[in-house]
DRENPA-440287 format. One record per residue (C-alpha): residue number from 0; residue in three letters; y, z, x. Coordinates in nm, 2 decimals. Layout:
<pts>
<NUM; "ALA"; <Y; Z; X>>
...
</pts>
This chain:
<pts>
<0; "UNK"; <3.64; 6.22; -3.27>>
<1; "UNK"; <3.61; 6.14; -3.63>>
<2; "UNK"; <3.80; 6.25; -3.92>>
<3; "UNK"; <3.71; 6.33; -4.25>>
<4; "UNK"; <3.88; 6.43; -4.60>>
<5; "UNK"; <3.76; 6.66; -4.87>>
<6; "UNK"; <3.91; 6.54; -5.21>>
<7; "UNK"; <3.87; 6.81; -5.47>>
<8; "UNK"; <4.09; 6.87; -5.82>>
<9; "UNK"; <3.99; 7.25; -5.73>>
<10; "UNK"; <4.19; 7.42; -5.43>>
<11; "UNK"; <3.85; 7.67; -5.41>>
<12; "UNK"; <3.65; 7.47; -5.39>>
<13; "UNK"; <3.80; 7.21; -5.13>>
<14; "UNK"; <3.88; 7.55; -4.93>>
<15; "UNK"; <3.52; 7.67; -4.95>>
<16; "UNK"; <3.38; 7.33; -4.81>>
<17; "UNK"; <3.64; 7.34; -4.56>>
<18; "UNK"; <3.50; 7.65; -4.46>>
<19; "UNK"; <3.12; 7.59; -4.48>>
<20; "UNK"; <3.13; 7.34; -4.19>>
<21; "UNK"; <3.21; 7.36; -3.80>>
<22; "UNK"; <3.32; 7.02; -3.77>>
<23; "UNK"; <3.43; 7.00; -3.45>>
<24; "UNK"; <3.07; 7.10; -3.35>>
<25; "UNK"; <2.93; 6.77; -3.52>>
<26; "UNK"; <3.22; 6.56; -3.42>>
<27; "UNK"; <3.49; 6.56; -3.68>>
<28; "UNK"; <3.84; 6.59; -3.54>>
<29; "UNK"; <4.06; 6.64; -3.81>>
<30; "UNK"; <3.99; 6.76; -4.17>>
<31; "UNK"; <4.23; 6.65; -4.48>>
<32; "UNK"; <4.21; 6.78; -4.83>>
<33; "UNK"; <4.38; 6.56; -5.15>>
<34; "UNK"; <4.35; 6.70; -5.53>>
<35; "UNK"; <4.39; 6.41; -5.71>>
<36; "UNK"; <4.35; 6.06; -5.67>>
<37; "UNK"; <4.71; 5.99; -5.58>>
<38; "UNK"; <4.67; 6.24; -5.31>>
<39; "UNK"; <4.39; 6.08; -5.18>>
<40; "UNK"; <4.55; 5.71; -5.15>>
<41; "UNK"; <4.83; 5.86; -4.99>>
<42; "UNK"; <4.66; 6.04; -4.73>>
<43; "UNK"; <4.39; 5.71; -4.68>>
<44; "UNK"; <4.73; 5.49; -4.66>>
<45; "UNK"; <4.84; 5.69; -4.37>>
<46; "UNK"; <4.56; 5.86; -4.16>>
<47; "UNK"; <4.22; 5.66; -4.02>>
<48; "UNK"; <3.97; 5.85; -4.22>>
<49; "UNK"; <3.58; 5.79; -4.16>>
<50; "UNK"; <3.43; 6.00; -4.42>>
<51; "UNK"; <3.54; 6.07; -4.74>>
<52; "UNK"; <3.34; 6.42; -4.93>>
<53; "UNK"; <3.45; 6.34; -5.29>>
<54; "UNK"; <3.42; 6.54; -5.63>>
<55; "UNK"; <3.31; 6.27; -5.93>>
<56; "UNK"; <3.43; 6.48; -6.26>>
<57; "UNK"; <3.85; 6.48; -6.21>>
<58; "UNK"; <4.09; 6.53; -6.45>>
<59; "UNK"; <4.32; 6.25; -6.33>>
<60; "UNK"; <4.08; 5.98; -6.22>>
<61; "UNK"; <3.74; 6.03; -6.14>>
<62; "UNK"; <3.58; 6.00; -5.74>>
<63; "UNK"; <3.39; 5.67; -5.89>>
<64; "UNK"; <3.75; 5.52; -5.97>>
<65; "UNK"; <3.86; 5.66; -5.63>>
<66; "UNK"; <3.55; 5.53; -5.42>>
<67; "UNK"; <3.54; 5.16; -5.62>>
<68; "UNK"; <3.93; 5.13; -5.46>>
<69; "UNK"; <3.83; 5.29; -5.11>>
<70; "UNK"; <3.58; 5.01; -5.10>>
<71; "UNK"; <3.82; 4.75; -5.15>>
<72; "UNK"; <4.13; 4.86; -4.94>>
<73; "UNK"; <3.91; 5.08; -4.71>>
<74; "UNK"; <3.51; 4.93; -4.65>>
<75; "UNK"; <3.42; 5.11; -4.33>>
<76; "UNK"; <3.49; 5.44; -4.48>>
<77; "UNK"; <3.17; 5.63; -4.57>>
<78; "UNK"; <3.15; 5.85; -4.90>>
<79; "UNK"; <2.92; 6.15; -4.99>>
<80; "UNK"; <2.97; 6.24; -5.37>>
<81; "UNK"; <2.95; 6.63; -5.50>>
<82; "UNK"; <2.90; 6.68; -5.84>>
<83; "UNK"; <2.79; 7.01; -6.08>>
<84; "UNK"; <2.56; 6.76; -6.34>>
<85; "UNK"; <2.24; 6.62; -6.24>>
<86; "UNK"; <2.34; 6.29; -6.44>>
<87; "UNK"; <2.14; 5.99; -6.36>>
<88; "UNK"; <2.42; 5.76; -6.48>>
<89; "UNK"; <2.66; 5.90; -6.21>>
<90; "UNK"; <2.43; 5.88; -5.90>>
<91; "UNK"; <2.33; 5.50; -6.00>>
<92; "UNK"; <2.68; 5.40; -6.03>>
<93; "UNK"; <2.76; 5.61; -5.70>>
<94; "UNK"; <2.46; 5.43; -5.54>>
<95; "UNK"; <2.64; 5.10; -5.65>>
<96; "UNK"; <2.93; 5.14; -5.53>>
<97; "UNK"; <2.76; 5.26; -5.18>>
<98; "UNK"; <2.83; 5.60; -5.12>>
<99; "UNK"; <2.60; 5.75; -4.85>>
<100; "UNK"; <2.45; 6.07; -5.02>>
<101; "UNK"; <2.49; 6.25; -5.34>>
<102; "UNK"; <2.48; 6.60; -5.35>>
<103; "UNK"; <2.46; 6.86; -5.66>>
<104; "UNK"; <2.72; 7.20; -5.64>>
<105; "UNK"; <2.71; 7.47; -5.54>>
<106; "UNK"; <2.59; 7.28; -5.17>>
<107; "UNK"; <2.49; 7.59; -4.93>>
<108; "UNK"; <2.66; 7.49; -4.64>>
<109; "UNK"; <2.38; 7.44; -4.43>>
<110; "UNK"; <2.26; 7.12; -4.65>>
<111; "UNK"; <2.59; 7.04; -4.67>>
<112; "UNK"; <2.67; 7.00; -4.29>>
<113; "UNK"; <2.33; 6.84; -4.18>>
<114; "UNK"; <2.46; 6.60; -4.47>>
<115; "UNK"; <2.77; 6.56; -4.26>>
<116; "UNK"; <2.61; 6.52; -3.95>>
<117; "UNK"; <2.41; 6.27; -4.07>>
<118; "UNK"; <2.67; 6.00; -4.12>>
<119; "UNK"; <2.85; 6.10; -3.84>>
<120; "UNK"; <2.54; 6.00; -3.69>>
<121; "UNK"; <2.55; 5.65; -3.85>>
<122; "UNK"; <2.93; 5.59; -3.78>>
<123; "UNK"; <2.88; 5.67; -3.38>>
<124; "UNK"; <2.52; 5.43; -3.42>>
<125; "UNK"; <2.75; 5.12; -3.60>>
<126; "UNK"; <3.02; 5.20; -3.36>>
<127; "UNK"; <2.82; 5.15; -3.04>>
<128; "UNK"; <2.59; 4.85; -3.19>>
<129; "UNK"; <2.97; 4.70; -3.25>>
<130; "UNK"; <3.09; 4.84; -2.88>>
<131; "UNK"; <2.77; 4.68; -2.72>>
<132; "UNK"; <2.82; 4.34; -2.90>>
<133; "UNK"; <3.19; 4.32; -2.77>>
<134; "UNK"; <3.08; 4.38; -2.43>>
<135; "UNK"; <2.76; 4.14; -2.43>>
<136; "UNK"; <2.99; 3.85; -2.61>>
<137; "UNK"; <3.23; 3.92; -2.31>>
<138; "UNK"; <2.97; 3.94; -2.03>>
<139; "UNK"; <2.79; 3.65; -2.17>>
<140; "UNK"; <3.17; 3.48; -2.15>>
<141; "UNK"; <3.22; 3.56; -1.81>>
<142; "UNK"; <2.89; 3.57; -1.68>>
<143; "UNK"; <2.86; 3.27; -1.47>>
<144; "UNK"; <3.20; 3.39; -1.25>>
<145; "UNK"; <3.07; 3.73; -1.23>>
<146; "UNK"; <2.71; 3.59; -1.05>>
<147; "UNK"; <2.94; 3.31; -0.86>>
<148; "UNK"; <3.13; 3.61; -0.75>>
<149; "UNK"; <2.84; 3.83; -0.66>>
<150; "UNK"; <2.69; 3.57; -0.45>>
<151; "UNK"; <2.99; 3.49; -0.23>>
<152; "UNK"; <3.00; 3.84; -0.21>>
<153; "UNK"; <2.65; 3.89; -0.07>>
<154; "UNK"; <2.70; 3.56; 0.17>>
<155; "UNK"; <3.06; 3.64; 0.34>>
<156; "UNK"; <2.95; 4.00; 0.39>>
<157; "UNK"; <3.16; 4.20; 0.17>>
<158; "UNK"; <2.84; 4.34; -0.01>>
<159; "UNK"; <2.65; 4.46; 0.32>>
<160; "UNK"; <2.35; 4.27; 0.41>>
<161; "UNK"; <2.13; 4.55; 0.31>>
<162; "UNK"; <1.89; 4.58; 0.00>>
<163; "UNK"; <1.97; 4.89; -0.12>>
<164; "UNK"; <2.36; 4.86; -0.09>>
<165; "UNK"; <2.27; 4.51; -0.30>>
<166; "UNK"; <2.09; 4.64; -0.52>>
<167; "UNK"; <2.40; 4.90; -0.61>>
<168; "UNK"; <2.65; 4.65; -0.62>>
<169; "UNK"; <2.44; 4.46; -0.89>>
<170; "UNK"; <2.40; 4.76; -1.08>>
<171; "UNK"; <2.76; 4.87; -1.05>>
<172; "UNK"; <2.83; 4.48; -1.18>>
<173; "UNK"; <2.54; 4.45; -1.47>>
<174; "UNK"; <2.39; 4.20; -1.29>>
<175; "UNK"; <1.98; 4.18; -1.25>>
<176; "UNK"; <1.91; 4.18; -0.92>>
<177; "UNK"; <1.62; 3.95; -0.77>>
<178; "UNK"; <1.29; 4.15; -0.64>>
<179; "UNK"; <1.15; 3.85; -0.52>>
<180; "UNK"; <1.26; 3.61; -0.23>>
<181; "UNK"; <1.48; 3.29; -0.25>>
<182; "UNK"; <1.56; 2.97; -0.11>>
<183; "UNK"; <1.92; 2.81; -0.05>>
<184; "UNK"; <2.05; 2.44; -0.03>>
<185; "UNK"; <2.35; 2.38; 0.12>>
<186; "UNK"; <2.52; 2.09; 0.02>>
<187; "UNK"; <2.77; 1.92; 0.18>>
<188; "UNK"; <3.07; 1.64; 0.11>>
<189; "UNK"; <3.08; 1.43; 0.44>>
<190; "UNK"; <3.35; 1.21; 0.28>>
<191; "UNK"; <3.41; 1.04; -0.05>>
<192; "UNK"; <3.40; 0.63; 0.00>>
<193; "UNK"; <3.79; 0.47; -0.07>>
<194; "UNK"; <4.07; 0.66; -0.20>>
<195; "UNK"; <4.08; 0.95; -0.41>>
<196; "UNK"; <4.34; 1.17; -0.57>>
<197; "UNK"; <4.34; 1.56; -0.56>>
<198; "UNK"; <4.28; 1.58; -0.89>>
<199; "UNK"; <4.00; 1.36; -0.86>>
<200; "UNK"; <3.86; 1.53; -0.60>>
<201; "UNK"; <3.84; 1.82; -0.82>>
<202; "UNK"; <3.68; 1.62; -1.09>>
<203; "UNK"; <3.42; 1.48; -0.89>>
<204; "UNK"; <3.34; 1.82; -0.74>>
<205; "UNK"; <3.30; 2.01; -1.08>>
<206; "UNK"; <3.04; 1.70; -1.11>>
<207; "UNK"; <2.86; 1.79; -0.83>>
<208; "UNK"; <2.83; 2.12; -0.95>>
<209; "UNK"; <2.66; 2.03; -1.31>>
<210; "UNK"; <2.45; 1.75; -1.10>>
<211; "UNK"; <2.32; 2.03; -0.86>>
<212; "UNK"; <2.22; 2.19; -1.18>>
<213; "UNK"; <2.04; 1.99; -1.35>>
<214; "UNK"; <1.83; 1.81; -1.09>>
<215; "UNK"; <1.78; 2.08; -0.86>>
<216; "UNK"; <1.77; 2.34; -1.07>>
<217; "UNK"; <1.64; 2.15; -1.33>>
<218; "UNK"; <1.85; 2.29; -1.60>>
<219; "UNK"; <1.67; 2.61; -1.54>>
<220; "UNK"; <1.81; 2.99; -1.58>>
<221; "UNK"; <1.64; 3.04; -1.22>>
<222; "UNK"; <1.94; 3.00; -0.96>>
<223; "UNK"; <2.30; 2.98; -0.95>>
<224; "UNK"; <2.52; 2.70; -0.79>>
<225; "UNK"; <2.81; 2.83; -0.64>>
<226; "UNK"; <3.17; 2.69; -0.42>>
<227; "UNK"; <3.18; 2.89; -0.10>>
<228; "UNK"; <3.44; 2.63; 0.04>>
<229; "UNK"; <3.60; 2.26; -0.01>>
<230; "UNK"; <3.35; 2.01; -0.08>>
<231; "UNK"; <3.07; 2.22; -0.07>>
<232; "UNK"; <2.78; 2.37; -0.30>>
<233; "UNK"; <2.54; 2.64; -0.23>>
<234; "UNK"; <2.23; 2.63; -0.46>>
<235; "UNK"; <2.04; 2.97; -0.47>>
<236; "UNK"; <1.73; 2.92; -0.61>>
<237; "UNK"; <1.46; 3.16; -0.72>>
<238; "UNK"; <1.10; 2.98; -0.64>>
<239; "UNK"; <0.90; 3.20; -0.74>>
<240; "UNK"; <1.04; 3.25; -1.08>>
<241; "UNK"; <0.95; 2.88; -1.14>>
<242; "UNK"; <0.59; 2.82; -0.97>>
<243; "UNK"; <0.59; 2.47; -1.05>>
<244; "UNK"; <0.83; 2.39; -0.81>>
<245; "UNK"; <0.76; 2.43; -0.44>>
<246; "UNK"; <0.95; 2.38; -0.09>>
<247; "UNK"; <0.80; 1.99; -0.09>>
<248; "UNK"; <0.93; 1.89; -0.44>>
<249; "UNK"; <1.25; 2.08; -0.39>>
<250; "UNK"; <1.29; 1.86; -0.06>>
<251; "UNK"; <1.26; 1.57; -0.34>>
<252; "UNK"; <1.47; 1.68; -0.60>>
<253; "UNK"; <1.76; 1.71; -0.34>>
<254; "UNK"; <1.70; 1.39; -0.18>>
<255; "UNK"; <1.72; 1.21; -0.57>>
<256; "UNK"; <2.06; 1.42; -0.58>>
<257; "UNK"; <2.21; 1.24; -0.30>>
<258; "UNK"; <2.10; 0.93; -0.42>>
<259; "UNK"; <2.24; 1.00; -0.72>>
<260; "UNK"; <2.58; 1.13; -0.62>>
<261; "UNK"; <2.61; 0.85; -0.37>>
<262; "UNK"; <2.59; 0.57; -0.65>>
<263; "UNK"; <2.77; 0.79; -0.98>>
<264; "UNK"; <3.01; 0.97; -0.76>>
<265; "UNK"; <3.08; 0.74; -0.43>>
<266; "UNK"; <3.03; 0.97; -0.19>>
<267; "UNK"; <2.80; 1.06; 0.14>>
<268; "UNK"; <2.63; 1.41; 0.11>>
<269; "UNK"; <2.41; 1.62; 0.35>>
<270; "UNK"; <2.17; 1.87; 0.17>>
<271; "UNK"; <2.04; 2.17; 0.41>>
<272; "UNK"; <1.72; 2.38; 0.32>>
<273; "UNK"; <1.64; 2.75; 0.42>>
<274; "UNK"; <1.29; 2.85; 0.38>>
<275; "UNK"; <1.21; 3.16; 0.10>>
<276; "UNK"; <1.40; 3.47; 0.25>>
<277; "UNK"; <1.47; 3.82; 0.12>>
<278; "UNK"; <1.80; 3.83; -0.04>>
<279; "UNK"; <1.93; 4.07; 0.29>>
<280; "UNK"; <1.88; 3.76; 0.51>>
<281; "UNK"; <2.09; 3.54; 0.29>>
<282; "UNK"; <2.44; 3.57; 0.47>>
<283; "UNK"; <2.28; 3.50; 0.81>>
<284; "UNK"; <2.08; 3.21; 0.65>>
<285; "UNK"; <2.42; 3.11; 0.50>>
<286; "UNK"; <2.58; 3.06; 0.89>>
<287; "UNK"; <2.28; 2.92; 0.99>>
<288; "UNK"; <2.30; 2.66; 0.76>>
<289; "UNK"; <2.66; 2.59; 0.83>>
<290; "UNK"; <2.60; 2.57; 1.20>>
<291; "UNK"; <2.29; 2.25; 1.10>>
<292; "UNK"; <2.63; 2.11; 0.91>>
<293; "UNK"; <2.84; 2.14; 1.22>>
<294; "UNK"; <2.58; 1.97; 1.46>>
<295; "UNK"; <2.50; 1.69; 1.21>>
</pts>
């Protein structure tokens, strides 16, 4: 929850606004009171406060002097000024400085809590746009090993070959799930011409990877490549996202991928092709595929 601090240079009336609110009810955790400016800093310097209700006319420093330092030690911290004159030169400097509302004494408490409320309403709306970007900057970071992962998943059975439990998993993982049928294209290593290193191997395999995207997928957003095992891709691609490519000029696109690994990669590949199949049939497509490589 929240916490908030009343800063007041009269004990009455930091006790009456103390009272006029149920805070826990709109979300405010702790409440903590200050008299003075020095008060204030102290209690800033050691407690995470959110919102700051702040008197302007003070004896010892007024709440403009206090809310122009707040601003530069503490920017996050929202301010909601009371004050007993109307003066227009206090509420445009207390606009300047950013405070969140300005409100005349005596507040009835009612005006005084929806007031409240209302930034707590904006801290929990900035807090959640901030929570969401962390999470879509980390998704977006790990988003092509959470789809490889799905995928194996879906293909070595440990999602069950059923829509609806496929469906869940996705949703469990953020992951869209496909409505519409797909095709896969098994590729295969059958051996890499002369000598090669480990290290190469695993070079030349990451390049197979990026070739597989680009010329079969085309540098599209509609399939994933993934690694089920050594030396071999599986391409899942989504035809019917991209109508301008059918079964015939996928046939293509694969063969000008062998050719082109066989010259820029020196090696001898098979690709296999399934047919468009609803993405329950895919692990069984997956075996059947595996079973063409065998009997090759």
């Amino acid at each position: 929850m929240l916490q908030t601090m009343i800063v007041d240079d009269e004990m009455h009336a930091v006790d009456g606004i103390k009272r006029a609110v149920d805070w826990e009810r709109i979300g405010i955790g702790a409440v903590f009171t200050a008299y003075s400016l020095r008060q204030a800093k102290e209690v800033l310097d050691k407690h995470p406060i959110d919102i700051m209700i702040c008197d302007i006319e003070m004896p010892q420093g007024s709440g403009l002097e206090l809310m122009s330092w707040v601003k530069g030690h503490y920017p996050k911290i929202q301010v909601i000024f009371l004050t007993c004159h109307a003066d227009f030169h206090y509420a445009k400097q207390a606009i300047k400085l950013g405070c969140i509302d300005y409100i005349l004494k005596p507040v009835p408490s009612a005006e005084l809590e929806a007031a409240v409320l209302q930034v707590v309403d904006k801290i929990n709306r900035e807090n959640k746009i901030r929570e969401d970007s962390r999470f879509s900057q980390l998704w977006l970071k790990h988003q092509p090993l959470l789809y490889e992962r799905f995928w194996m998943d879906i293909i070595t059975q440990s999602i069950p070959s059923r829509r609806e439990e496929i469906r869940k998993a996705a949703e469990e993982r953020n992951i869209q799930f496909m409505e519409r049928q797909v095709c896969l294209v098994l590729i295969r290593v059958q051996r890499w011409i002369g000598e090669i290193s480990l290290s190469d191997e695993k070079l030349k395999e990451r390049s197979l990877k990026h070739y597989a995207e680009e010329m079969i997928l085309k540098g599209t957003l509609n399939g994933h490549v993934i690694m089920p095992g050594k030396g071999e891709l599986l391409v899942i691609y989504d035809l019917e996202q991209d109508a301008s490519i059918g079964m015939d000029r996928l046939k293509v696109s694969c063969e000008s991928y062998i050719d082109a690994c066989n010259r820029n990669l020196e090696c001898d590949l098979s690709c296999y092709l399934t047919n468009k199949a609803d993405i329950q049939e895919l692990a069984s497509l997956f075996i059947q595929l595996r079973r063409l490589d065998e009997d090759n």
